[in-house]
C-alpha positions in Angstrom: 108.9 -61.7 55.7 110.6 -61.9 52.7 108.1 -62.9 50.7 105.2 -61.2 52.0 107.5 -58.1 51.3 107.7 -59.3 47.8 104.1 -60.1 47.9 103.6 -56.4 48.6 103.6 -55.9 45.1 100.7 -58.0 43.8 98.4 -56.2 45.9 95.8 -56.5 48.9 94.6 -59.5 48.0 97.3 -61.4 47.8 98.6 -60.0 51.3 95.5 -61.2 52.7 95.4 -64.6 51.4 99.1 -64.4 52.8 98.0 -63.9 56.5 95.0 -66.1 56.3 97.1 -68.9 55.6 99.5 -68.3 58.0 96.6 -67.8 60.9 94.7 -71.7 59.6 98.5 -73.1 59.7 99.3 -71.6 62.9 95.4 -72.5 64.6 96.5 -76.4 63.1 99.6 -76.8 64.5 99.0 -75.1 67.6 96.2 -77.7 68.0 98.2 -80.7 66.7 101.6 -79.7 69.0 98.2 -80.4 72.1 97.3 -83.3 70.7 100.3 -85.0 69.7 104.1 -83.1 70.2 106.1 -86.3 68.6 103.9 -85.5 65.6 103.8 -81.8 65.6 107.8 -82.2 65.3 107.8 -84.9 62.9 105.4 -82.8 60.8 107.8 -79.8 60.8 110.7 -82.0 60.0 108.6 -83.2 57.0 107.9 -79.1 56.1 111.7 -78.6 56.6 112.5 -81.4 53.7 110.1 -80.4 51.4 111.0 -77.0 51.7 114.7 -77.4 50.6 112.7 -79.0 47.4 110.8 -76.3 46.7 114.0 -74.0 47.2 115.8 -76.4 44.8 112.8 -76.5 42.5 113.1 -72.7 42.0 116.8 -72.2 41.9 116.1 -74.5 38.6 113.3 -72.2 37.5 115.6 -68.8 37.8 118.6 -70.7 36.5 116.3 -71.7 33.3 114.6 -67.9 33.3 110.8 -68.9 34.1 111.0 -67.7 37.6 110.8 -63.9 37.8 111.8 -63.2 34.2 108.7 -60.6 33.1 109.6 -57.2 34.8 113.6 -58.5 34.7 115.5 -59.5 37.7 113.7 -58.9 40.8 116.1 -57.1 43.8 115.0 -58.8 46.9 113.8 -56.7 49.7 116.2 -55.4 51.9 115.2 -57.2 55.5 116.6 -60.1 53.6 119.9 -58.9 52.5 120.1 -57.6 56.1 118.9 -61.1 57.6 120.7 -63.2 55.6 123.8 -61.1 56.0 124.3 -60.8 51.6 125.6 -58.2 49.7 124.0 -55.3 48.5 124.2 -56.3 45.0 122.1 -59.5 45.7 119.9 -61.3 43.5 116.8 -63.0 44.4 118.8 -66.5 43.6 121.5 -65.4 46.3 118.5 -65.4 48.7 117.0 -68.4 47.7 120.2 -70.1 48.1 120.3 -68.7 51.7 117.2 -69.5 53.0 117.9 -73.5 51.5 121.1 -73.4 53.0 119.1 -72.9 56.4 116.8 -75.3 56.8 118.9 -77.7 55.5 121.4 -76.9 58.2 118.4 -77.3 60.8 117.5 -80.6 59.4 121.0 -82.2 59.8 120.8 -80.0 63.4 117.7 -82.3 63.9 118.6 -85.4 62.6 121.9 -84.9 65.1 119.9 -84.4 68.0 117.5 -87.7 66.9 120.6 -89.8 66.7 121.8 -88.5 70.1 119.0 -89.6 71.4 119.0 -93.2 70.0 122.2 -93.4 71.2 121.1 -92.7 74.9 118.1 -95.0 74.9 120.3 -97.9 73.6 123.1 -96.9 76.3 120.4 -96.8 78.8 119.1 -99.9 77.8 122.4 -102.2 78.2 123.0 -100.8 81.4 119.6 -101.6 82.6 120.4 -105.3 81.1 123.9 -105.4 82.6 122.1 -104.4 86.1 119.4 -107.5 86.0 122.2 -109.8 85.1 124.4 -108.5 88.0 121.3 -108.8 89.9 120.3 -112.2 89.3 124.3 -113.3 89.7 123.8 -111.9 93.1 120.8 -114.2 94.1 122.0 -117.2 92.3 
């Protein structure tokens, strides 16, 4: 949302190509989360890292005045001072750094949850070996 409110500025257009790609993206992965969910949420983890990137990417570009330079500092809209909880004297770079901040916090929420899970299937997996040994000590 923040963007596309930001994106209200350049015009129709621009909001339009806006919402079309958002309605191919969402029409892909709806059909790739059917075909294959492992994928779907490897591919979002993938979006998720190269976002933070791009985020990083363009904190450089404001810090070096290329990004939004022109009319002066662009204020960012207010559903994202309200979102991300910033002051009201916020600069577009205070909301860049929030949003990065974000997903890199889900991708280490993620990558948590991954290792959790390889913990369990290795548990699972010595107990399962620890049963066929007690087993076979049984017939023996």
């Amino acid at each position: 949302m923040t963007f596309l409110e930001l994106g209200e500025k350049k015009g129709p257009l621009f909001r339009a190509a806006v919402v079309v790609a958002q309605g191919v993206m969402w029409n892909f992965f709806f059909l790739l989360y059917l075909a294959s969910p492992n994928t779907a949420h490897a591919f979002v983890g993938f979006l998720e890292e190269e976002a933070v990137k791009t985020y990083t990417h363009a904190l450089q570009e404001i810090d070096a005045g290329r990004l939004w330079p022109v009319d002066g500092p662009v204020k960012p809209p207010a559903i994202a001072v309200a979102y991300w909880k910033l002051p009201e004297d916020a600069s577009m770079r205070d909301v860049i750094l929030a949003i990065r901040a974000g997903e890199m916090e889900r991708e280490r929420g993620k990558e948590k949850e991954r290792e959790k899970k390889k913990r369990k299937k290795r548990v699972r997996a010595r107990e399962r070996k620890n049963k066929q040994k007690t087993h076979s000590l049984s017939f023996s």
